[in-house]
PASEBA-1860 file (N, C-alpha, C; in nm, 3 decimals):
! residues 283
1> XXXXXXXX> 1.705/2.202/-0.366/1.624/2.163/-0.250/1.549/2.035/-0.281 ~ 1.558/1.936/-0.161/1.475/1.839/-0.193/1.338/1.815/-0.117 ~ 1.268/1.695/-0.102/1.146/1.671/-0.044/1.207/1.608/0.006 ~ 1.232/1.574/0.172/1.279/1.403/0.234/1.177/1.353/0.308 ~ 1.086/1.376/0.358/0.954/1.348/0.440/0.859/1.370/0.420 ~ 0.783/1.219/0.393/0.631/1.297/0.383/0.546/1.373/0.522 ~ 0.467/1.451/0.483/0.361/1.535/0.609/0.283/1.405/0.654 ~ 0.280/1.330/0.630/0.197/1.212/0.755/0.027/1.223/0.675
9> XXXXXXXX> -0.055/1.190/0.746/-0.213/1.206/0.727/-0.280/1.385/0.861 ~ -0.207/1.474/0.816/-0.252/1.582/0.892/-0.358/1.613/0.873 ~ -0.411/1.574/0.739/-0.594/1.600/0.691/-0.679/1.541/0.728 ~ -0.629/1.435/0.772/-0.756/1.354/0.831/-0.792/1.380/0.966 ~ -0.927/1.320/0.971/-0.998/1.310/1.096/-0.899/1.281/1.209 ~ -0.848/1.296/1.310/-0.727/1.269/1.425/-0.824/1.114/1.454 ~ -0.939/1.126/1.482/-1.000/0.966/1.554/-0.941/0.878/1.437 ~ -1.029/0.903/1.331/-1.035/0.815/1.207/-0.864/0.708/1.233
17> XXXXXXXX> -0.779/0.897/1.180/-0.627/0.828/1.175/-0.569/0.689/1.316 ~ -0.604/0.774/1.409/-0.565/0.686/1.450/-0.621/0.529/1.493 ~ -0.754/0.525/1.429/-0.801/0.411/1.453/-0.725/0.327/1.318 ~ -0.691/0.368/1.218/-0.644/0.301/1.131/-0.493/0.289/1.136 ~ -0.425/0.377/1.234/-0.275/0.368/1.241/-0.243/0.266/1.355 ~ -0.356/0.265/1.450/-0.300/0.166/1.590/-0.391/0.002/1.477 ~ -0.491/-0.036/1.357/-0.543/-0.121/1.313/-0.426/-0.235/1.203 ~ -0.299/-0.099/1.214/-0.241/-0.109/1.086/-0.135/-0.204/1.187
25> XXXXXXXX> -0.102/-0.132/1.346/0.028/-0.186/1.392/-0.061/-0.312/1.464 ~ -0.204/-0.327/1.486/-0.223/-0.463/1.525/-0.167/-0.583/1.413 ~ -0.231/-0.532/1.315/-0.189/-0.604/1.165/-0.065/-0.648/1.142 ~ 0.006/-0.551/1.153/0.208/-0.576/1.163/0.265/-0.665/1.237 ~ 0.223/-0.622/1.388/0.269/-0.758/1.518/0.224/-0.855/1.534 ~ 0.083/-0.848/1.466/-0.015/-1.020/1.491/0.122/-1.068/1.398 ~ 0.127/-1.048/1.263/0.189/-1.118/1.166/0.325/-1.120/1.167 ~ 0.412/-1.074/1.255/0.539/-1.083/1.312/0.486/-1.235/1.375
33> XXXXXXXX> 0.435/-1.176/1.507/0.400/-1.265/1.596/0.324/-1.407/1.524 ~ 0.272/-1.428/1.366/0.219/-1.591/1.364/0.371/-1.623/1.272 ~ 0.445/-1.543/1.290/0.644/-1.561/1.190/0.661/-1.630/1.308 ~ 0.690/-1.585/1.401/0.761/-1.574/1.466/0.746/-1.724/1.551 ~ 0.654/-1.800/1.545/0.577/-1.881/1.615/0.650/-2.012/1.521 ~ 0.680/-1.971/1.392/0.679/-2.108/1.270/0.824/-2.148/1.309 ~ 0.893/-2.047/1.376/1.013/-2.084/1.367/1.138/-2.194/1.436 ~ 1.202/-2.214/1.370/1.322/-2.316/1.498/1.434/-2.277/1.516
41> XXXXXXXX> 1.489/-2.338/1.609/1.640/-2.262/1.650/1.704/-2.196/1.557 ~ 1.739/-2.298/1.452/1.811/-2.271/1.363/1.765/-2.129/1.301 ~ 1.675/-2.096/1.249/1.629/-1.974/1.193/1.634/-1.907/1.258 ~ 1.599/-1.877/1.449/1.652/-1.783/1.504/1.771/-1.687/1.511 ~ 1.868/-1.835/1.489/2.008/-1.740/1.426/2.018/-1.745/1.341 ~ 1.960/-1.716/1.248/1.993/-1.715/1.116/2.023/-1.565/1.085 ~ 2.136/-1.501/1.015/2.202/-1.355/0.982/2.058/-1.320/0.938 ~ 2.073/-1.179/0.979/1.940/-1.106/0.918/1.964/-0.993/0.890
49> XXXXXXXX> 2.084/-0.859/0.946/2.074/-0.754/0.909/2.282/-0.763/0.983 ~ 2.352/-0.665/0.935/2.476/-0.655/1.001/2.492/-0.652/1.132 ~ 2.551/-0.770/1.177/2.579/-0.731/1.340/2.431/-0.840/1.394 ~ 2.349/-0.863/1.323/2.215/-0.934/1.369/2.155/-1.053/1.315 ~ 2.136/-1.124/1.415/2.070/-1.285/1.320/1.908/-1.192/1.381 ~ 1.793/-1.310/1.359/1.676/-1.261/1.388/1.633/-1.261/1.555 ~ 1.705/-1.326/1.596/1.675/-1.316/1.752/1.679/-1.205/1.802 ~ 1.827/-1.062/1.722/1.862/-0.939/1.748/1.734/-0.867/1.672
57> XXXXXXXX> 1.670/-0.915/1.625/1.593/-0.828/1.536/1.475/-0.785/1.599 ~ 1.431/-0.905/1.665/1.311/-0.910/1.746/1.356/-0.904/1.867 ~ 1.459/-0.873/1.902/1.516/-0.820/2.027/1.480/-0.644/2.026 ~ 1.554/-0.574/1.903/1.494/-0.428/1.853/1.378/-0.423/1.870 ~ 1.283/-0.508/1.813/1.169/-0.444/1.827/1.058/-0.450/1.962 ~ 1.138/-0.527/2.035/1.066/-0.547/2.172/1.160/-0.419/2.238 ~ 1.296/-0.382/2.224/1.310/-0.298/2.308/1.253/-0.158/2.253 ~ 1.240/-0.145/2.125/1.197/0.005/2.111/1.082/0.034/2.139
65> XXXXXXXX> 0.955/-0.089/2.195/0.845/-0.091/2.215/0.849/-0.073/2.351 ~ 0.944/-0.148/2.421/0.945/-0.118/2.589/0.990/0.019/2.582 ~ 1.058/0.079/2.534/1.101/0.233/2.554/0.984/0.317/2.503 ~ 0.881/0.306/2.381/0.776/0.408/2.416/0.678/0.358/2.499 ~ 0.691/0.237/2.580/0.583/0.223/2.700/0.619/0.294/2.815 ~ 0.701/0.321/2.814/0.764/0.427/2.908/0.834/0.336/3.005 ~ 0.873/0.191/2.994/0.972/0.147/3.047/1.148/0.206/3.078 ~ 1.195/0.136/3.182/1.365/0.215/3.219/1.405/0.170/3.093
73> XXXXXXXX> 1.531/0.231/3.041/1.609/0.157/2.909/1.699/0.081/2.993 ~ 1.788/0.018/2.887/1.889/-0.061/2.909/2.043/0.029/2.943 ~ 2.098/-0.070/3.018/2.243/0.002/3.051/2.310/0.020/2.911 ~ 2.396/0.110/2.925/2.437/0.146/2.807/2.548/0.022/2.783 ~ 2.609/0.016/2.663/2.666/-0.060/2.615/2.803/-0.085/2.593 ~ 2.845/-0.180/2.661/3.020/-0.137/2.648/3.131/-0.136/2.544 ~ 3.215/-0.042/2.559/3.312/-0.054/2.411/3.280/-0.168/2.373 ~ 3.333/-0.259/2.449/3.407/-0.410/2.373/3.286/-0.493/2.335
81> XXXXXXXX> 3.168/-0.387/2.353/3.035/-0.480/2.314/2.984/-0.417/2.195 ~ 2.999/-0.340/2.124/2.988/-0.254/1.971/3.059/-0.330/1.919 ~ 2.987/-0.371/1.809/3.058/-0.426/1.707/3.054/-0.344/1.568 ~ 3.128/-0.327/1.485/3.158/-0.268/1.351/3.038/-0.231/1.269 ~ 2.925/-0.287/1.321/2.796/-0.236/1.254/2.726/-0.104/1.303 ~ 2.801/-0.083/1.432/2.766/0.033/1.511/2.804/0.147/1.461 ~ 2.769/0.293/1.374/2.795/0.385/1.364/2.779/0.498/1.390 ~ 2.679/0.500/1.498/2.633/0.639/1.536/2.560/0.629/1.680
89> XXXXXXXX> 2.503/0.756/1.734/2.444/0.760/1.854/2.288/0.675/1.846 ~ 2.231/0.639/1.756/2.087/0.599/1.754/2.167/0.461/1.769 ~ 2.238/0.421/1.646/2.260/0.261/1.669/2.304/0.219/1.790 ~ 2.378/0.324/1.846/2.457/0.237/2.002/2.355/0.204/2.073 ~ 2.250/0.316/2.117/2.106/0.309/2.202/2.048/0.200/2.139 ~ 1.987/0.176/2.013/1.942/0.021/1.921/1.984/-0.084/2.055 ~ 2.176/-0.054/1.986/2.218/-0.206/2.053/2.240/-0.223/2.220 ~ 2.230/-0.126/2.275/2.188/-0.190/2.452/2.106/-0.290/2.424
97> XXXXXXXX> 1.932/-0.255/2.367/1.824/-0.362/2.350/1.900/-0.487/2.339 ~ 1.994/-0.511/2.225/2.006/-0.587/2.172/2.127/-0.704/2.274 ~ 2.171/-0.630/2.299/2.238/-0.705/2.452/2.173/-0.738/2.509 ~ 2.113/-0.611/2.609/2.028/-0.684/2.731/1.932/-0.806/2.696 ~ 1.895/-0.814/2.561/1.768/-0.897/2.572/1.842/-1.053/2.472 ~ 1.995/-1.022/2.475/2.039/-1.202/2.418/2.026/-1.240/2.526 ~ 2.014/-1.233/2.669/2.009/-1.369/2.742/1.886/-1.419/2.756 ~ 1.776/-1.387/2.700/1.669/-1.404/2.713/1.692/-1.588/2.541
105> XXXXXXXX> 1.623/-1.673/2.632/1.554/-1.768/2.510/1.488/-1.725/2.422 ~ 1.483/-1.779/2.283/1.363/-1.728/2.183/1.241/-1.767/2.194 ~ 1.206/-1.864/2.302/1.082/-1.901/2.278/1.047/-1.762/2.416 ~ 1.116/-1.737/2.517/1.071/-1.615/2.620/1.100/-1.483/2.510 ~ 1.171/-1.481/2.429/1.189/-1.330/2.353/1.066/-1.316/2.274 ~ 1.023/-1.426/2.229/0.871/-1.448/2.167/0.740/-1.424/2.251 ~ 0.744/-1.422/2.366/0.622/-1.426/2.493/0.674/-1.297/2.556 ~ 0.796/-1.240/2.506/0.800/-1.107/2.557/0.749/-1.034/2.493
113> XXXXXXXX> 0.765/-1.061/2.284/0.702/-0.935/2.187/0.586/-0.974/2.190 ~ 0.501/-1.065/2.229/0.367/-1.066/2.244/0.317/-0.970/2.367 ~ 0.396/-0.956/2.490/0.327/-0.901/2.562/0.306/-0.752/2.564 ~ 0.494/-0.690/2.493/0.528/-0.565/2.513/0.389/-0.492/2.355 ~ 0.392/-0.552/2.227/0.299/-0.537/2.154/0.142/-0.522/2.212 ~ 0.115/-0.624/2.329/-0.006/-0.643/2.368/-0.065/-0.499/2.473 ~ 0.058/-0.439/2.531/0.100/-0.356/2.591/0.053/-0.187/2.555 ~ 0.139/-0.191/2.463/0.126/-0.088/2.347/-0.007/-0.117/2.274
121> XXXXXXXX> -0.041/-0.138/2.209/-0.175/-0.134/2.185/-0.290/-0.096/2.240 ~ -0.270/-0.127/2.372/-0.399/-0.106/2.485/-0.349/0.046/2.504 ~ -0.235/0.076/2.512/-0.155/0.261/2.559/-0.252/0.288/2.455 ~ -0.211/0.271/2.304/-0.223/0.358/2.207/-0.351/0.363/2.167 ~ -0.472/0.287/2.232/-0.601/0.337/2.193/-0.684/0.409/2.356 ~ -0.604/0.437/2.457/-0.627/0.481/2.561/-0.591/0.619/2.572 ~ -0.497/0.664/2.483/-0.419/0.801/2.455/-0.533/0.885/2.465 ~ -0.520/0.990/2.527/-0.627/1.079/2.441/-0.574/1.140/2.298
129> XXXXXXXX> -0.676/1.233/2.214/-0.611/1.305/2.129/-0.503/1.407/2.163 ~ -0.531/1.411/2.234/-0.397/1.533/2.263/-0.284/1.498/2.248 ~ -0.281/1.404/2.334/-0.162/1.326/2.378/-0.109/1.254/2.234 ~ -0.222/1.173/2.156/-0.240/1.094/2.059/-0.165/1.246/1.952 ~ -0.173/1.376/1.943/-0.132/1.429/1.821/-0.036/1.540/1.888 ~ 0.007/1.491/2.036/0.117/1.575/2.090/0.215/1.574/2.026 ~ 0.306/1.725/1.981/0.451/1.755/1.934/0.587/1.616/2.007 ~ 0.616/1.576/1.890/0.746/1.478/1.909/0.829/1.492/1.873
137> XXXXXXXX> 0.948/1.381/1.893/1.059/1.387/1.787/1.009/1.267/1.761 ~ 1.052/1.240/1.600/1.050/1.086/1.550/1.179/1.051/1.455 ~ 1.144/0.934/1.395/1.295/0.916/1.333/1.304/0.999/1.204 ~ 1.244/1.088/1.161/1.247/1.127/1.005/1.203/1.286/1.071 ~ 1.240/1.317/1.182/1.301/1.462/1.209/1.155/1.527/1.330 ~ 1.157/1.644/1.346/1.052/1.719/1.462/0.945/1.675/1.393 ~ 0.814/1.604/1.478/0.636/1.594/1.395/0.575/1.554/1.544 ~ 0.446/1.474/1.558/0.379/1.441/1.626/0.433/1.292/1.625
145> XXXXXXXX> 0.349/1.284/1.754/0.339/1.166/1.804/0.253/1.057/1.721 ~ 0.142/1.084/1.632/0.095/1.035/1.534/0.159/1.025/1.448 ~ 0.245/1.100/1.405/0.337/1.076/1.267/0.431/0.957/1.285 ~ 0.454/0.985/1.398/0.565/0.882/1.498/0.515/0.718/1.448 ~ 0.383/0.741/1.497/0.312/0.579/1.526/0.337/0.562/1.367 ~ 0.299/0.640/1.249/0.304/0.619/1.119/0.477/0.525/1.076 ~ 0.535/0.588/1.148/0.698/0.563/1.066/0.669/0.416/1.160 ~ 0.627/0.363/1.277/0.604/0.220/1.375/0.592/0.124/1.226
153> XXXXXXXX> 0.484/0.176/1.178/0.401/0.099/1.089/0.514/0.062/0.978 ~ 0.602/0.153/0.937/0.662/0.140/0.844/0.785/0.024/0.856 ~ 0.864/0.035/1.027/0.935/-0.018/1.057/0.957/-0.122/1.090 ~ 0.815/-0.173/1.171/0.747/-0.296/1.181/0.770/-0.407/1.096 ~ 0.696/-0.361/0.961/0.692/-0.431/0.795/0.819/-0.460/0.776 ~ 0.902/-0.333/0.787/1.061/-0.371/0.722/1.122/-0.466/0.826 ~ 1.116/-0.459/0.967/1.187/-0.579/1.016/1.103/-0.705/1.016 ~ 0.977/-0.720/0.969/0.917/-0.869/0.915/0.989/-0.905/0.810
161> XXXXXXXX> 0.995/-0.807/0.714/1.085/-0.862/0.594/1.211/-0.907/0.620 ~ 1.303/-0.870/0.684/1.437/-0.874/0.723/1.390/-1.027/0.764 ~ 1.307/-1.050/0.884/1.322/-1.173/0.945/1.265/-1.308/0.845 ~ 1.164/-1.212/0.732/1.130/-1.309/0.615/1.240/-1.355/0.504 ~ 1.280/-1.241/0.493/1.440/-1.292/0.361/1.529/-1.363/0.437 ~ 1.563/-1.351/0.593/1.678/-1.462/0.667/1.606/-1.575/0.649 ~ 1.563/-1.638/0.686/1.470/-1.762/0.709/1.378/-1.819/0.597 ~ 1.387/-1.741/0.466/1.375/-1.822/0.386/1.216/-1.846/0.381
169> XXXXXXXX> 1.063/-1.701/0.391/0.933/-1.761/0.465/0.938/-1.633/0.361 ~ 0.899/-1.609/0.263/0.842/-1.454/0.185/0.668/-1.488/0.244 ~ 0.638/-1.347/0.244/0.504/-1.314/0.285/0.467/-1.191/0.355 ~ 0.331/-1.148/0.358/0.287/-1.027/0.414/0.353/-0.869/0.267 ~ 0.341/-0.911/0.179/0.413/-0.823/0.064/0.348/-0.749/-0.004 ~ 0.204/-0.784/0.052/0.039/-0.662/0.027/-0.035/-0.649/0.121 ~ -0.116/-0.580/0.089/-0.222/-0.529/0.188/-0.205/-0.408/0.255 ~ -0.275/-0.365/0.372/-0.255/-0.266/0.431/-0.133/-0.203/0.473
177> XXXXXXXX> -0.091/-0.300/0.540/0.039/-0.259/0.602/0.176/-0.246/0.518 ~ 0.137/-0.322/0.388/0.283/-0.330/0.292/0.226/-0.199/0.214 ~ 0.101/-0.139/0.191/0.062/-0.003/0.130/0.120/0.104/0.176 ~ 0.109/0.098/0.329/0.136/0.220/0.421/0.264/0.189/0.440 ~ 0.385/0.100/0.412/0.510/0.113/0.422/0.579/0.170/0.296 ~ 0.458/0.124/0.178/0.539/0.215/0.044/0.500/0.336/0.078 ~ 0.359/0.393/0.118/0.305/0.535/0.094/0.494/0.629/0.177 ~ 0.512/0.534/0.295/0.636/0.620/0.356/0.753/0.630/0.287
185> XXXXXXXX> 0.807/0.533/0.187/0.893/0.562/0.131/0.844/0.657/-0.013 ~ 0.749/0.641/-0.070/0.693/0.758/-0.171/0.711/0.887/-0.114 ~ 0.688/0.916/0.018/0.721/1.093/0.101/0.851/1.122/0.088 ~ 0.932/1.035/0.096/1.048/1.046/0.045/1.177/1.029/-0.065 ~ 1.105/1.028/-0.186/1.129/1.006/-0.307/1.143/1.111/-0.341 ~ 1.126/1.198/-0.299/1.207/1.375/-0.378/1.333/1.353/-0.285 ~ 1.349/1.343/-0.194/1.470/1.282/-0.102/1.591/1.214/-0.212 ~ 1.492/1.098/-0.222/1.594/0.969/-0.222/1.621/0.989/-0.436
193> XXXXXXXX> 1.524/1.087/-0.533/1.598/1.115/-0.671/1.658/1.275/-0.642 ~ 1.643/1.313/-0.580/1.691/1.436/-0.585/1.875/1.467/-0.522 ~ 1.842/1.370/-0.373/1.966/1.426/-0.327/2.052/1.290/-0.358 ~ 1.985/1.167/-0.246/2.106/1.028/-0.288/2.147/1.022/-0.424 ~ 2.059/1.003/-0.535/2.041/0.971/-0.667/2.133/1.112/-0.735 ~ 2.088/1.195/-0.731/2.138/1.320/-0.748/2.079/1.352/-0.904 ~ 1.979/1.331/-0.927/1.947/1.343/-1.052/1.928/1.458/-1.106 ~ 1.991/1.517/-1.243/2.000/1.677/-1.293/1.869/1.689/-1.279
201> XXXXXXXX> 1.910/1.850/-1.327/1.785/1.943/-1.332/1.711/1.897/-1.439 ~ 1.583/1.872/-1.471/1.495/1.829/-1.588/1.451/1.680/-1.576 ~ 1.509/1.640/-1.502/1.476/1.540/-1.494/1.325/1.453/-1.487 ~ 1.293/1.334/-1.565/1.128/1.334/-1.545/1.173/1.184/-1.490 ~ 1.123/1.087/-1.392/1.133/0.955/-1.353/1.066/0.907/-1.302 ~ 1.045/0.785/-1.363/0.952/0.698/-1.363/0.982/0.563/-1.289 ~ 0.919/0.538/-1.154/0.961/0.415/-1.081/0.860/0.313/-1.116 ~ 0.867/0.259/-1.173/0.763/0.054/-1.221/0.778/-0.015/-1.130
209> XXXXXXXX> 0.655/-0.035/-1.051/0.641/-0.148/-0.920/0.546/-0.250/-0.969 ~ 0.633/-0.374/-0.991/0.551/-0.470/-1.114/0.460/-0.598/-1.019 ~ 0.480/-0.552/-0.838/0.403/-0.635/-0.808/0.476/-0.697/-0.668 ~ 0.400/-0.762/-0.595/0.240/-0.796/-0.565/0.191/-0.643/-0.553 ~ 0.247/-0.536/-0.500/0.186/-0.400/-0.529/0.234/-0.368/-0.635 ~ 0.117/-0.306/-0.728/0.224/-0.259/-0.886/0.112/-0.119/-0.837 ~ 0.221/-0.025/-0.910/0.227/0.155/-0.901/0.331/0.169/-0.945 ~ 0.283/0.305/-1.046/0.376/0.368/-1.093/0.427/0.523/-1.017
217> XXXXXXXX> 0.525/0.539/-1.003/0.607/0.630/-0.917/0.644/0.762/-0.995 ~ 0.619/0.903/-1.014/0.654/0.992/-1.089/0.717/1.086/-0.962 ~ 0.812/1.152/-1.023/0.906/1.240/-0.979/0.985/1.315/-1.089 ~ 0.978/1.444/-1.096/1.042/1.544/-1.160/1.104/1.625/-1.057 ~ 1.214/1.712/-1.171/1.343/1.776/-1.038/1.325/1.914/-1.165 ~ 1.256/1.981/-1.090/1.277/2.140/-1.178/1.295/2.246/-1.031 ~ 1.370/2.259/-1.012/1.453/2.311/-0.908/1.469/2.252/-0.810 ~ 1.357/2.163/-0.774/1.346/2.035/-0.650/1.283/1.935/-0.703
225> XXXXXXXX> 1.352/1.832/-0.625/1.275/1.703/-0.666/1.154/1.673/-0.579 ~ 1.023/1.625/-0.705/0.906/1.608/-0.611/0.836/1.484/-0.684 ~ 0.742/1.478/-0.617/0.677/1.329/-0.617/0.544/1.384/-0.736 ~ 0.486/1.348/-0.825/0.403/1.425/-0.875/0.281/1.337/-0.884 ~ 0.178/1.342/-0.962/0.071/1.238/-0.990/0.124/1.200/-1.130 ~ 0.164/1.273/-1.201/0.200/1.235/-1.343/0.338/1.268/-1.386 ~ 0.377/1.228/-1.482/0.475/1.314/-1.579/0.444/1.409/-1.701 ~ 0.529/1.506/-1.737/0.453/1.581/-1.834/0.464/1.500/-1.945
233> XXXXXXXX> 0.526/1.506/-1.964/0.591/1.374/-2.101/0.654/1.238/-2.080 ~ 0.729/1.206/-2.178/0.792/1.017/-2.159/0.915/1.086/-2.052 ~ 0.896/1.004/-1.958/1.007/0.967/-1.898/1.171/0.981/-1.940 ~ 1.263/1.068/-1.857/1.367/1.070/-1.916/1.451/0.958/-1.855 ~ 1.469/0.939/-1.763/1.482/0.785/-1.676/1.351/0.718/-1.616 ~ 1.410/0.539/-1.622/1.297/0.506/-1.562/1.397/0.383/-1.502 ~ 1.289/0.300/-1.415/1.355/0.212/-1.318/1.208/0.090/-1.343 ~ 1.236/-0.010/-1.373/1.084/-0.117/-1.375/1.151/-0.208/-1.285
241> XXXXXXXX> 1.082/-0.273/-1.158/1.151/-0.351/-1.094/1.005/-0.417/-1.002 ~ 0.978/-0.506/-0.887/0.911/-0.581/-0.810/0.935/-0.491/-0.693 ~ 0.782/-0.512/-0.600/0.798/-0.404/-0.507/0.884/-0.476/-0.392 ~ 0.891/-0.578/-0.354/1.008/-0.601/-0.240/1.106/-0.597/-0.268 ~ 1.142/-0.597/-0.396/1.321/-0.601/-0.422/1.319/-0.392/-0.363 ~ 1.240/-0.305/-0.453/1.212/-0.143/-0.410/1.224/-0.174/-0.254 ~ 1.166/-0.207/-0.204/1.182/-0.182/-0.041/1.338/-0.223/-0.044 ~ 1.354/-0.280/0.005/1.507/-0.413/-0.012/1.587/-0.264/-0.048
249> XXXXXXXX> 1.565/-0.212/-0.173/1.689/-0.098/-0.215/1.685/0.018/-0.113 ~ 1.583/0.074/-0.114/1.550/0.179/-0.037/1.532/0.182/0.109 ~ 1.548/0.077/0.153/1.563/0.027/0.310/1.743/-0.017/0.305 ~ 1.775/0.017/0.192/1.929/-0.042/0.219/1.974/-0.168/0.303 ~ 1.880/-0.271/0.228/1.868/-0.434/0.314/1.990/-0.451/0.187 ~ 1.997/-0.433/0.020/2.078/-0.501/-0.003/2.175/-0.509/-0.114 ~ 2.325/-0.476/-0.127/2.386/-0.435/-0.223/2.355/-0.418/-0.329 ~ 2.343/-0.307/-0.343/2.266/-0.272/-0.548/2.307/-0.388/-0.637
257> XXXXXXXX> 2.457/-0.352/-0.652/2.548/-0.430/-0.712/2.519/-0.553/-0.740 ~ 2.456/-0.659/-0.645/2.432/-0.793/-0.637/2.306/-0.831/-0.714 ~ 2.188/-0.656/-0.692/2.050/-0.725/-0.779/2.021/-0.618/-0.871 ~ 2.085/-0.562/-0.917/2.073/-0.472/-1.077/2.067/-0.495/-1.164 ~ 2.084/-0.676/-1.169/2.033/-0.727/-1.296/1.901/-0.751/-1.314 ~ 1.834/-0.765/-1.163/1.705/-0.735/-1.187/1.599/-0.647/-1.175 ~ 1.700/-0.522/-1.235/1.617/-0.393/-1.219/1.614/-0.382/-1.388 ~ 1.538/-0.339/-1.459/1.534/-0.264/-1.632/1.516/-0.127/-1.593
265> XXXXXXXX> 1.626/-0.125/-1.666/1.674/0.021/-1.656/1.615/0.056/-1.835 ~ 1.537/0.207/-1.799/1.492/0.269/-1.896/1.536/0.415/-1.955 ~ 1.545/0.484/-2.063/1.541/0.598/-2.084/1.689/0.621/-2.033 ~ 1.753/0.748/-1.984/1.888/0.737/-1.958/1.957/0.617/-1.905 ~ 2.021/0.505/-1.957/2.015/0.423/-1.894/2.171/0.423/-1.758 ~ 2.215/0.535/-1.842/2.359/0.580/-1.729/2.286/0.613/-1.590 ~ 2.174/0.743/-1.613/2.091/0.771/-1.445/2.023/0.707/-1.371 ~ 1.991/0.571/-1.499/1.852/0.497/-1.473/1.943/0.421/-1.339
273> XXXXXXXX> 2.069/0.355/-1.376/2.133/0.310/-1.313/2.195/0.398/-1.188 ~ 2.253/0.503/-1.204/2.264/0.596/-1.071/2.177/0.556/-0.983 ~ 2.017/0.571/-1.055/1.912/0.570/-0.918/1.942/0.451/-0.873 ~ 1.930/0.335/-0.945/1.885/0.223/-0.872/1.990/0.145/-0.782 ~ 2.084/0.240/-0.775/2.191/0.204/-0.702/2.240/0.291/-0.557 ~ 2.118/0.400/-0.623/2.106/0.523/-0.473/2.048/0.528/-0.363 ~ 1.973/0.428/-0.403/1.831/0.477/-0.345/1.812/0.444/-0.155 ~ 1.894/0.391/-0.110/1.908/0.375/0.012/1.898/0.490/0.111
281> XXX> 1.796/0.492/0.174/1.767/0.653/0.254/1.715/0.608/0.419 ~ 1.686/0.516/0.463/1.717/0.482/0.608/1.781/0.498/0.642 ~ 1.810/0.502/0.768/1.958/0.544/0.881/1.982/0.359/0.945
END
């Protein structure tokens, strides 16, 4: 058995949380939104994810924002308009957005994620609590609607990055919002050594995040893999690596294969390598 999701902030105060979860997604879209502003044609199309330059990217994130404003969706999408990056029922729904909104200019796709962001924001501090910690679905399985806004935060960050590694602009790689995008992939690190990784039973592992966030990552697998505060002893694998390249793996932005030379692999160095080549756990 593994861990694949973290429980969210259920302990906290419901106001508190969400004054710091809707503080976290102002934080995310302002700083999309002063990216997004630097840019020129050319970088608009510039490849950013399979099937997507950044125009599609920030096309996603304006449509998944018009869909929890409670806007109509988009017509669905035709065969001959899926392309090979398409594999499942979430991605096809993704790519309507991503149609309907290429005929739009980038400088109007830009004055659209300002507005649909500007939008959402005003919803999400108008919510009541109820509503604010009403039963959902989200992308990391049945939780609240708060948990929901949590994974926003997470997704947000990762498509800044995407649009930061196309275009050639690194930044936004600490602080709040790059904290609360690791804390989400840490909930799922009994997940991502236990089942992707597949690491035996006994296992003790040690993840090295050497920066601009540095943390050290513990996980042991004694019948399940879990996230711990410590290890009991030295490490039987370990992984030392920079925290955006960790996102990058574990967001499955980018062939192991290509940056494993800049991972140090420790302690088993056969598993050390398993992991750092597993670790991809997004959909």
């Amino acid at each position: 058995m593994t861990d694949q999701y973290s429980p969210g902030t259920g302990g906290d105060d419901p106001t508190a949380t969400r004054r710091r979860i809707v503080g976290l997604l102002r934080d995310a879209w302002g700083s999309i939104g002063s990216l997004l502003a630097q840019l020129d044609d050319e970088q608009w199309s510039a490849p950013a994810l399979p099937g997507w330059d950044v125009h599609d990217v920030v096309s996603h994130i304006v449509g998944g924002e018009r869909q929890l404003s409670g806007g109509d969706p988009p017509p669905p999408v035709p065969d001959d308009a899926v392309g090979g990056h398409v594999h499942n029922d979430i991605a096809r729904m993704n790519e309507a957005w991503i149609v309907a909104l290429r005929r739009l200019s980038h400088d109007e796709l830009r004055r659209a994620f300002d507005e649909i962001t500007a939008t959402r924001l005003a919803q999400l501090e108008a919510m009541s609590p109820d509503d604010y910690e009403a039963p959902s679905w989200t992308p990391v399985g049945p939780g609240t609607y708060a948990r929901f806004m949590e994974v926003r935060v997470f997704d947000s960050w990762m498509h800044e990055q995407d649009i930061r590694w196309a275009v050639g602009i690194p930044g936004h790689e600490s602080g709040p919002v790059a904290e609360q995008s690791l804390t989400e992939v840490t909930g799922s690190l009994g997940y991502i050594v236990g089942k992707r990784a597949a690491m035996p039973e006994g296992s003790a592992v040690l993840i090295r995040l050497t920066g601009p966030i540095q943390r050290d990552l513990h996980v042991v697998v004694d019948g399940r893999a879990r996230v711990v505060d410590r290890l009991p002893g030295q490490p039987t694998v370990s992984i030392t690596l920079d925290f955006p390249l960790f996102m990058r793996l574990t967001g499955g932005r980018v062939d192991p294969a290509t940056v494993i030379g800049q991972v140090e692999l420790g302690g088993d160095r056969e598993l050390a390598r398993q992991l750092a080549t597993t670790m991809a756990f997004t959909i």
